[in-house]
C-alpha positions as CSV (number, residue, x, y, z in Angstrom):
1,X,-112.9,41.0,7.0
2,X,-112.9,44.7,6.8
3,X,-111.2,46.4,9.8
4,X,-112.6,48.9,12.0
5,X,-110.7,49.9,14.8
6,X,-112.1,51.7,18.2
7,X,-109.0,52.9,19.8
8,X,-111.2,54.5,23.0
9,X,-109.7,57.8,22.7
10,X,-111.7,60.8,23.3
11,X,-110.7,64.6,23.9
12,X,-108.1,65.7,25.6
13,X,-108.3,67.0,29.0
14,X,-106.1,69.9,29.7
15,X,-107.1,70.0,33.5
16,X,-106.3,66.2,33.7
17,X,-102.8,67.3,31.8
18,X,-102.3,69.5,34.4
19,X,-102.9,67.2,36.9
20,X,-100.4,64.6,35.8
21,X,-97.6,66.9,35.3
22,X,-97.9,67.9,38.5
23,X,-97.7,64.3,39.6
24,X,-94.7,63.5,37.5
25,X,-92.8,66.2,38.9
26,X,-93.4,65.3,42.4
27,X,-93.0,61.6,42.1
28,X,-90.0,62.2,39.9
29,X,-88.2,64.8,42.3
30,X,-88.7,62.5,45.3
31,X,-87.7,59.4,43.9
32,X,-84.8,61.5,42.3
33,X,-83.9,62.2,45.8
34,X,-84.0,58.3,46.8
35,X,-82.6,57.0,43.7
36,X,-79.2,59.5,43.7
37,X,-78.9,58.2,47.3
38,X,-79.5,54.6,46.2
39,X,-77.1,55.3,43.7
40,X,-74.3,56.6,45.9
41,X,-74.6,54.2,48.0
42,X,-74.3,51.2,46.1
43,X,-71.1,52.9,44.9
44,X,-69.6,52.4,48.1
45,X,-69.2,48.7,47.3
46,X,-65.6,49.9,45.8
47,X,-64.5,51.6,49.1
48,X,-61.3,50.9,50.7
49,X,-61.9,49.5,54.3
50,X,-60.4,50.8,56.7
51,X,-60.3,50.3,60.9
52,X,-61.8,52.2,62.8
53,X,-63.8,52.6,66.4
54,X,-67.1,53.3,67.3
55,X,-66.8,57.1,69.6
56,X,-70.5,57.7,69.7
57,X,-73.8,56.5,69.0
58,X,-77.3,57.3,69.8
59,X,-81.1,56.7,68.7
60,X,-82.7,60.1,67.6
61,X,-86.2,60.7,67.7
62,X,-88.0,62.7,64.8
63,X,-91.6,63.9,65.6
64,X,-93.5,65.1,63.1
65,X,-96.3,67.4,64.1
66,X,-98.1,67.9,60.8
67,X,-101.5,69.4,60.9
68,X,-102.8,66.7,58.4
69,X,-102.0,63.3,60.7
70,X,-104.7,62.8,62.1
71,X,-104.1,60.0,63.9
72,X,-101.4,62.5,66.2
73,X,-97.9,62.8,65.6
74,X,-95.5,60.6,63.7
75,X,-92.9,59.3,65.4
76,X,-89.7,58.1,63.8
77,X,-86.4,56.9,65.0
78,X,-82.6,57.0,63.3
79,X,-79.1,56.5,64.6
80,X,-76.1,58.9,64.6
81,X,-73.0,58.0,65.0
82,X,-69.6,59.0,65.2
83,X,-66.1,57.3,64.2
84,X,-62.5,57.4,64.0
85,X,-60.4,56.0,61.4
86,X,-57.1,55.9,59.7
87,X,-56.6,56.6,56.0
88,X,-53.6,57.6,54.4
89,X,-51.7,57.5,57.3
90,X,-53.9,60.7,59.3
91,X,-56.8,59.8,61.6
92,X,-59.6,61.0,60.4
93,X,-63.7,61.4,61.9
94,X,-66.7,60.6,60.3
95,X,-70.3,61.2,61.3
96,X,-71.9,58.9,58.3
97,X,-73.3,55.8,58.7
98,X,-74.7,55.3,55.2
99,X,-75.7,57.3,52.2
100,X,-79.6,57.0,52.3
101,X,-82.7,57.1,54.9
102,X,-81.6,55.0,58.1
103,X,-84.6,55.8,59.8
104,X,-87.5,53.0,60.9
105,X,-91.3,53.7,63.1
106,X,-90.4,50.7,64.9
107,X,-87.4,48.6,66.8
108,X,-84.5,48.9,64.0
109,X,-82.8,51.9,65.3
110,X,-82.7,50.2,69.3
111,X,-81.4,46.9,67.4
112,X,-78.7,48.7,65.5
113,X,-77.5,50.7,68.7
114,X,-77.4,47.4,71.1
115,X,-75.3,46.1,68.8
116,X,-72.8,48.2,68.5
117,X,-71.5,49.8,71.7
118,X,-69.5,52.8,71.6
119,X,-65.5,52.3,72.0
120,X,-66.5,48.8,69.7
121,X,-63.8,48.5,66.8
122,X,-65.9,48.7,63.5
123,X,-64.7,48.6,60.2
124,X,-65.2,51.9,57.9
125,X,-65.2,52.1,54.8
126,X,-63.3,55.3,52.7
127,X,-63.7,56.5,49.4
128,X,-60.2,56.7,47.8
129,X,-60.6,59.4,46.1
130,X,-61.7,61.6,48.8
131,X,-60.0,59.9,52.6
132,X,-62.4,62.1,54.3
133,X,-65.6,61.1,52.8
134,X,-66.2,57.4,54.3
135,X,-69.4,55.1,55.8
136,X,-70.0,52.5,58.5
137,X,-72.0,50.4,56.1
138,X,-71.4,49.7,51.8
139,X,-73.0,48.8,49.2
140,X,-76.9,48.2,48.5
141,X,-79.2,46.9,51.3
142,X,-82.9,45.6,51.7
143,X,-83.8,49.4,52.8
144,X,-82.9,50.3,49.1
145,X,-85.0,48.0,46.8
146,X,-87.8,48.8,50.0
147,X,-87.8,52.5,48.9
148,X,-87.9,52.0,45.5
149,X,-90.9,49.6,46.2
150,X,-92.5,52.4,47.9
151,X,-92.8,54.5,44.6
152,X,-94.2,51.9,42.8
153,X,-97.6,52.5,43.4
154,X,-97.0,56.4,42.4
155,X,-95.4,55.7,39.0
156,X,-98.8,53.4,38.4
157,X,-101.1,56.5,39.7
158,X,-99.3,58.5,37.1
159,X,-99.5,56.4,34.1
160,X,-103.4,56.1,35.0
161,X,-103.7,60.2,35.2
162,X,-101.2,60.4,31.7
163,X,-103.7,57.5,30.2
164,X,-106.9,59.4,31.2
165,X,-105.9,62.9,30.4
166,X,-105.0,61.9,27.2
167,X,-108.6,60.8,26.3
168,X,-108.4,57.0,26.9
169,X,-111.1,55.5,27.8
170,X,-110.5,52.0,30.4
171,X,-114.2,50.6,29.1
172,X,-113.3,50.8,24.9
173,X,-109.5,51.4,24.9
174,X,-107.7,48.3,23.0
175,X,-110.8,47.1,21.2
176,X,-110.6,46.5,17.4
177,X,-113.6,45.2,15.2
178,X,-113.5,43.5,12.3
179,X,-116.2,43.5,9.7
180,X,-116.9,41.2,6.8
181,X,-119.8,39.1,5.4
182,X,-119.8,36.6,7.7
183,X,-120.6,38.6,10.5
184,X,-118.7,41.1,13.0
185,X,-115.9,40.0,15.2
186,X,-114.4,42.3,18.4
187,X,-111.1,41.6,20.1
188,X,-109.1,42.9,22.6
189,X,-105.5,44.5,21.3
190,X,-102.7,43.3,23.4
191,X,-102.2,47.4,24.2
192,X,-104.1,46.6,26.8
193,X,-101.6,44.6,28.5
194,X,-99.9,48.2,29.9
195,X,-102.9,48.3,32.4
196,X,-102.8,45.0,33.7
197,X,-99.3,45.1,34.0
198,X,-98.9,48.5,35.9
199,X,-101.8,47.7,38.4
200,X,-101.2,44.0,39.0
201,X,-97.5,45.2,39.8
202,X,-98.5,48.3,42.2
203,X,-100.8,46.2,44.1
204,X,-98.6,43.8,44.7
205,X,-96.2,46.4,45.4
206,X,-98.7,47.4,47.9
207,X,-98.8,44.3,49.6
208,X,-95.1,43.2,49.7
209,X,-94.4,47.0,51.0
210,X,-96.8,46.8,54.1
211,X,-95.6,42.6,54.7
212,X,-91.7,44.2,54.6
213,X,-93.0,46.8,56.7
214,X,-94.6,45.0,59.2
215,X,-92.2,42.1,59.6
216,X,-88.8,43.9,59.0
217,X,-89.7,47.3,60.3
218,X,-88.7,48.6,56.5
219,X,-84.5,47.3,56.7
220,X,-85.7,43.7,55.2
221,X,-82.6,41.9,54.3
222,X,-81.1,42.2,50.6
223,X,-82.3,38.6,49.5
224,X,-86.0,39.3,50.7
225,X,-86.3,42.9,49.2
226,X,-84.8,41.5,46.0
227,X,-87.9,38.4,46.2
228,X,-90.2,41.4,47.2
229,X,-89.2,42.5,43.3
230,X,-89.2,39.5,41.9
231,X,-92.9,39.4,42.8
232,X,-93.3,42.6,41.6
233,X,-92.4,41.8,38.0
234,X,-93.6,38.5,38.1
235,X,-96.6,39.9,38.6
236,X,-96.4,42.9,35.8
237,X,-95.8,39.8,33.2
238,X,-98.3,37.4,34.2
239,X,-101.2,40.7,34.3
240,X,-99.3,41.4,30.8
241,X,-99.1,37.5,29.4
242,X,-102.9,37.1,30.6
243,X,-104.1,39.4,28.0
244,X,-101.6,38.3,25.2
245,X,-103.0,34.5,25.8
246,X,-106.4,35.7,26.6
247,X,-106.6,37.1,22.4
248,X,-104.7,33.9,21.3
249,X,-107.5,31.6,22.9
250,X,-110.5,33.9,21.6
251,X,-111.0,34.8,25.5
252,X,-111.4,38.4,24.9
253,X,-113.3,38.2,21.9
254,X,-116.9,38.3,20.7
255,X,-117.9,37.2,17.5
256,X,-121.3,37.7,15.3
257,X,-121.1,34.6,13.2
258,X,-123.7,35.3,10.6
259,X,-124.0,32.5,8.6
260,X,-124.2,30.3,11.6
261,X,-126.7,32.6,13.6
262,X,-124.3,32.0,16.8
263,X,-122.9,34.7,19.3
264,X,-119.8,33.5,20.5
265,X,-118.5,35.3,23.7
266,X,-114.8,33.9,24.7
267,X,-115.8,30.0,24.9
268,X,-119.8,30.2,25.3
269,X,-122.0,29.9,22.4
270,X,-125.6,31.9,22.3
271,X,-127.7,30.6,19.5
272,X,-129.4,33.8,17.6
273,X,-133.3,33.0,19.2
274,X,-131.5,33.3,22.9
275,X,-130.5,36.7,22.3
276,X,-132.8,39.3,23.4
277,X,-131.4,42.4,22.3
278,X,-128.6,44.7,21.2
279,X,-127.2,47.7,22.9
280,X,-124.8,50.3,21.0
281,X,-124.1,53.5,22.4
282,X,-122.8,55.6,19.4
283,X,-121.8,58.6,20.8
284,X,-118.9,56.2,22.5
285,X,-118.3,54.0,19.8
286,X,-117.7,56.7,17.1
287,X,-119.7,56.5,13.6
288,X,-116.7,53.9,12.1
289,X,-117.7,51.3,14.6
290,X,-121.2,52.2,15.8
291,X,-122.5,51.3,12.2
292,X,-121.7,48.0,11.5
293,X,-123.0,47.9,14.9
294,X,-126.1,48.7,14.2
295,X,-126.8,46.2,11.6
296,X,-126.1,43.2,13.9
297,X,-129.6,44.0,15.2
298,X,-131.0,43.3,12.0
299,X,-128.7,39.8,11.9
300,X,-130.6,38.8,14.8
301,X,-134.0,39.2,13.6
C-alpha cells in the first residue's frame, strides 16, 4: 500500500505564538523560583548539625487583599523563628527555618508552633562553608514534590497552547492513510501518545494536588508526596502505552477492505450494503488524503 500521511497541521498562528511565550515565561520564572529553592534545600542534606535553642517563634498571618478574589481575602499562615547555635566555636543566630514556602491556609503553622516551644533545644543545621548560613529543618520534604505537583497542570496548558499555535489540529493530528488496491486503511501514529500522556498526568496532578491539600494542609509527608508522583507518571505511561497498544491491536484503525466489501472500525465489522454514506471534508484533509478519499464512495456503490 501506497502511503499518504495527514499530519493535521495547518497555519501557523502568530497570536497563539504569542500567547504561549507568554505562558512559558511565566510558568518557567515561577517554577524557577520554586525549583532553585527546592534545589537549595535539598542541599541541606550535607549540613553539619549543630545544637542549638529555640529563642522565638510565632505564627504570622498574610492577607491578601487582591481585587480579583472574589470570594474575599486570602488568608495564609507561616512560622518565624529565631535560634541560637554554636559553630566553629562562636555562637551564632539564625532566623531560617527552611529554604522554600513554609506557609499553609490551614492548621500546619499552629501544629508546627505547639510543637516546639521557645527555650526548647532544637538541632540546627550549618552549612560548612558559610557557619552563619544554617536551617531548622534539611533536606527535601513532602511540601517540595507538592509544589512541583502544583505546576504540573501549567507545563500541560503550555504544551497544548505550543501544539495549537503551531497549527496542529487535536481532531486529524497523528493520522496516517495508507492506499493500495485492496482498499484504504487509516491509523493512528503513536505521536499521539504526547497528548494522552500530558493530560492524563495533569489531571491526575489535579486530583492528587487538591487530596494532599485537603488532607495534609499542602506539608504531606515525603513518602506520600513521592506516591502522589508515582501516580503522576504512572498515569503519563499508561495514557501513553494506551495508544501504542491501541495501533498494535487495530484499535485505532479503520480499514476499507475492498475486495472483501467490509468496513472494519477497531474490532467491529460493517458489511458494504450497511453503510449509508461517506463524509470527507477536503478543505481539512488536504488534496493528498482527501482524494483517495473520495473514491471510497465509489467502493461502496
Amino acid at each position: 500500500m501506497a502511503a499518504a500521511s495527514a499530519s493535521g497541521r495547518g497555519r501557523v498562528s502568530w497570536v497563539l505564538v504569542g500567547a504561549a511565550l507568554f505562558w512559558t515565561l511565566i510558568v518557567a520564572v515561577v517554577a524557577g523560583g520554586v525549583m532553585r529553592n527546592s534545589v537549595r534545600q535539598a542541599l541541606t542534606a550535607n549540613w553539619t548539625p549543630a545544637p542549638g535553642q529555640l529563642v522565638h517563634i510565632e505564627r504570622t498571618v498574610h492577607v491578601d487583599n487582591d481585587p480579583g478574589n472574589h470570594g474575599g481575602p486570602t488568608v495564609t499562615y507561616g512560622v518565624a523563628v529565631r535560634y541560637r547555635y554554636t559553630a566553629g566555636g562562636q555562637v551564632r543566630e539564625g532566623t531560617r527555618l527552611r529554604f522554600g514556602d513554609n506557609t499553609s491556609a490551614g492548621h500546619w503553622a499552629a501544629d508546627y508552633v505547639a510543637d516546639h516551644p521557645v527555650g526548647a533545644a532544637v538541632t540546627v543545621y550549618v552549612n560548612p562553608a558559610a557557619p552563619d548560613n544554617a536551617v531548622m529543618v534539611r533536606g527535601l520534604e513532602g511540601q517540595d514534590l507538592f509544589w512541583m505537583l502544583f505546576f504540573m497542570p501549567f507545563v500541560g496548558g503550555g504544551w497544548l497552547l505550543w501544539w495549537a499555535a503551531l497549527g496542529q489540529r487535536p481532531g486529524l493530528a497523528g493520522r496516517e492513510i495508507e492506499e493500495g488496491e485492496s482498499g484504504l486503511r487509516i491509523v493512528v501514529k503513536p505521536r499521539l501518545a504526547w497528548g494522552m500522556a500530558m493530560g492524563l498526568a495533569s489531571g491526575a496532578a489535579v486530583v492528587l494536588m487538591i487530596i494532599l491539600g485537603l488532607v495534609w494542609d499542602a506539608h504531606p509527608p515525603l513518602g506520600v508526596a513521592s506516591a502522589a508522583w508515582g501516580g503522576v507518571i504512572t498515569a503519563a505511561g499508561a495514557g501513553g502505552m494506551y495508544w501504542v497498544v491501541a495501533r498494535w491491536l487495530g484499535w485505532q484503525a479503520i480499514t476499507v477492505d475492498r475486495a472483501a466489501r467490509v468496513v472494519r472500525a477497531g474490532r467491529r465489522v460493517i458489511r458494504f450494503e450497511e453503510v449509508g454514506f461517506v463524509v470527507v471534508r477536503i478543505s481539512k484533509l488536504g488534496d493528498r488524503v482527501g482524494e483517495p478519499l473520495c473514491r471510497v464512495g465509489a467502493w461502496l456503490r
